[in-house]
N, C-alpha and C positions, 0 to 999 in steps of 0.2 A: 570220635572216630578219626584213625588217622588221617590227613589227609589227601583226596586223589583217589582214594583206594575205599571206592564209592557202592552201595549196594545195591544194585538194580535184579528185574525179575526178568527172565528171558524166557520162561519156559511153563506152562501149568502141570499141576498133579492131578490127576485123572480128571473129576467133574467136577471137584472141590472149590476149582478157579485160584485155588491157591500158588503162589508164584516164591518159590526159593529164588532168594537173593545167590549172586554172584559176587568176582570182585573183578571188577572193570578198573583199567589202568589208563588215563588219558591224559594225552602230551597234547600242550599248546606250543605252536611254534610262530612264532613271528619272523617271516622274511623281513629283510632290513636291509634292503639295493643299496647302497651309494649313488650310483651314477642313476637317480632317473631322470629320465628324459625333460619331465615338461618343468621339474625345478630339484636341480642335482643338489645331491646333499641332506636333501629334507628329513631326512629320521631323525638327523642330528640339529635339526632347528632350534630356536630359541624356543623354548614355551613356556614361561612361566620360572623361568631361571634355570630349567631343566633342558637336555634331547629329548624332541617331540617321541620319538618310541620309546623312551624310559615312560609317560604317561601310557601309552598303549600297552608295556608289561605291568603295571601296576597292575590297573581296569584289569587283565586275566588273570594277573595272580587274586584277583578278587573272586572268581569266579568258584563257586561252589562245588562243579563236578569235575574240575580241573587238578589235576593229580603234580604237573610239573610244569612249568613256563621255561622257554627257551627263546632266547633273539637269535637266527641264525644269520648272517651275513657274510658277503664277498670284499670284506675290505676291514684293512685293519686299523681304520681312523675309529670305526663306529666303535671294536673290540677296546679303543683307547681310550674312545668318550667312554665311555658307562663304565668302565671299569672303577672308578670312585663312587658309584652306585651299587656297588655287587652285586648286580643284574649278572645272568648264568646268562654270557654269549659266547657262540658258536662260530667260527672262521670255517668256512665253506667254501667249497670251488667257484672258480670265478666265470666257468665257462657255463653257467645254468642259462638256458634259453627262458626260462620261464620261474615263476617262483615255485608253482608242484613241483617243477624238477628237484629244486632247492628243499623245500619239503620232502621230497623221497630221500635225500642224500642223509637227510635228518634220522627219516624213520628209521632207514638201517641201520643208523648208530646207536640208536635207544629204540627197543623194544617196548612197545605198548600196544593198548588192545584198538584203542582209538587214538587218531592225529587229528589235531584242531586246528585248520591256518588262519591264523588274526591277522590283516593287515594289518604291514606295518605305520602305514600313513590312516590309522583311525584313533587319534589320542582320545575320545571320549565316549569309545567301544562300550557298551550297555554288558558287566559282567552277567547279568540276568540275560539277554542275550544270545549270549556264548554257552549259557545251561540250557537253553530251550533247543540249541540249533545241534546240540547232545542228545536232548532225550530220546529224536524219534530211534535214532540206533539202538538205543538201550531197548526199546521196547519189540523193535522189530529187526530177529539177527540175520533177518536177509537181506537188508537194506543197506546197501554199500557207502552211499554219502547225504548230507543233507548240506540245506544254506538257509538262507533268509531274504525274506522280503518284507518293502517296507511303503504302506499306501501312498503315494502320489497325490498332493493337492495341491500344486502351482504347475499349470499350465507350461510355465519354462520350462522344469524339468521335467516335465514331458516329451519336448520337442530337443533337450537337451542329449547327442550321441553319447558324451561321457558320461550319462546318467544312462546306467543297462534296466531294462526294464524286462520284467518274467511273466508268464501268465502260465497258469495251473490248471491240472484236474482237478473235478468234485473233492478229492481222494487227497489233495495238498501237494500233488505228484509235478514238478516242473515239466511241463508242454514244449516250449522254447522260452529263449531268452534273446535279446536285441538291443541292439540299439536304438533303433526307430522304436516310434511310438505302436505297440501292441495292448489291446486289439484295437485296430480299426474302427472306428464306429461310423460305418457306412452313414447312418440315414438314423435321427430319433425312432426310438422303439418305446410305448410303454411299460410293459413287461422288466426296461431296464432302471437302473436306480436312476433320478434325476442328474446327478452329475456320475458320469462313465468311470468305476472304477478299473485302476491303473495303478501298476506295482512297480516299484521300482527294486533289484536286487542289489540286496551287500554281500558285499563280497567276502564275507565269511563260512568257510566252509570246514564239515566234520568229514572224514573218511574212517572208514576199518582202513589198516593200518596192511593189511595186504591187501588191499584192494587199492590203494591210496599208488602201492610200485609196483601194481600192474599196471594202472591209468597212468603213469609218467615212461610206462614203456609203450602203448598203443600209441600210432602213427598220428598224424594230424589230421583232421578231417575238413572235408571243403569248406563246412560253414563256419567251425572253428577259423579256416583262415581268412575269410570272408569278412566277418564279425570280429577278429580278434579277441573269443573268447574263448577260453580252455573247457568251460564248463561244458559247452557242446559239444564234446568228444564224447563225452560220457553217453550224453541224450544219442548222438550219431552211433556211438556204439552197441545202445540197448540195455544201457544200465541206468537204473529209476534214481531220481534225487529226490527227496524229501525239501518240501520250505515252508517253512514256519516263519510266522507271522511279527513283527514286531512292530510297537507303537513309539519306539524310541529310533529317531531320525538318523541316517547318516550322515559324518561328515569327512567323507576323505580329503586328505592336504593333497592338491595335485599343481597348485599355484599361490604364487604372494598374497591373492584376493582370501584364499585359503585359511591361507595360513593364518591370516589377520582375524578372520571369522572365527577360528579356531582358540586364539590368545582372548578373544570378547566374551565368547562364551567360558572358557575356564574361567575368567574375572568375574563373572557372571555367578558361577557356582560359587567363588570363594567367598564372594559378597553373601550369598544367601545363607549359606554356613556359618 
């Protein structure tokens, strides 16, 4: 099958239940900042003799329902690092407030049916993953975006703000997202599990690809600016996000501590391989 050009069922044939395949077209994009804040430079990290996002385009180009990978970026060191990698990078405007913005700038250039944004500071992104946080799109085509979450069992990251934590409907439908710890667990309950499950959310997210620059044109909303999270634009505005579950941990580089973690565990895999 070629690949990207993936066949899913959108629709039934009378009572049959039977479901005619499509062909769905889906771009992964990795934003790739330069200048970030809490440790500048970091895509282009050391990792393993490589830039730390040359491993986070690998991990997508691994991914199953993934049609094409892109590093998009505001800065033309990154376009000079990878370039001995032949990694397909994108020089993009430098005045993006956010990384969707940088993503919308994407979609309009390549047409596809679905946009995947990978962050760029996750070198050891689960491609299984990035397929699951696809499918609920494919199955349901009024469903605008999806992401992921990933259960919570250290107490630190719990109480951790840069660890965003989500809590769901019955239905797998994002409720809110935060920084603090949600939910709350007033007072022990029976009825709840022994230790209080708590999700924490990665920040990978699928959109349809017109929906993806409509949501980079909607305004900001208070608890977006509140939270400093974009994803709550969406929830403020009334549009549903799907989250699917993952057993396979985050680790974003947002520090040296990071980053060190991040070089342990790759040593980690190449030993076991």
């Amino acid at each position: 099958m070629e690949r990207g050009f993936c066949r899913f069922v959108l629709a039934r044939i009378g009572g049959l239940g039977m479901l005619p395949p499509i062909m769905a077209k889906v771009l992964a994009v990795i934003p790739a900042r330069y200048g970030s804040t809490r440790l500048p430079g970091k895509v282009l990290a050391d990792l393993a003799g490589k830039p730390l996002v040359w491993h986070v385009y690998q991990r997508a180009l691994q991914a199953e329902l993934v049609h094409e990978v892109l590093i998009a970026t505001d800065d033309q060191r990154v376009v000079d690092a990878l370039r001995p990698y032949g990694a397909h990078v994108l020089l993009t405007r430098t005045d993006h407030a956010t990384g969707t913005d940088r993503l919308a700038e994407v979609a309009h250039r390549f047409p596809s049916d679905l946009v995947v944004n990978v962050q760029g500071d996750e070198p050891l992104i689960d491609p299984g993953t990035i397929d699951a946080a696809i499918r609920p799109l494919l199955h349901d085509p009024a469903l605008p975006m999806a992401t992921v979450r990933h259960r919570i069992a250290d107490a630190r990251r719990l109480a951790d703000p840069n660890v965003v934590k989500v809590v769901c409907d019955a239905s797998g439908r994002a409720l809110y997202f935060s920084r603090s710890p949600i939910p709350h667990v007033r007072e022990a309950d029976p009825s709840l599990p022994a230790a209080p499950i708590h999700w924490q959310h990665v920040g990978l997210y699928v959109y349809r690809r017109d929906f993806l620059l409509r949501f980079a044109s909607l305004p900001q909303t208070d608890l977006e600016k509140a939270e400093k999270l974009e994803q709550l634009r969406a929830l403020e505005h009334g549009f549903p996000i799907a989250v699917v579950e993952t057993e396979h941990e985050s680790l974003g580089v947002d520090t040296l501590a990071d980053l060190e973690r991040a070089r342990r565990r790759l040593a980690a895999y190449s030993d076991a391989a």
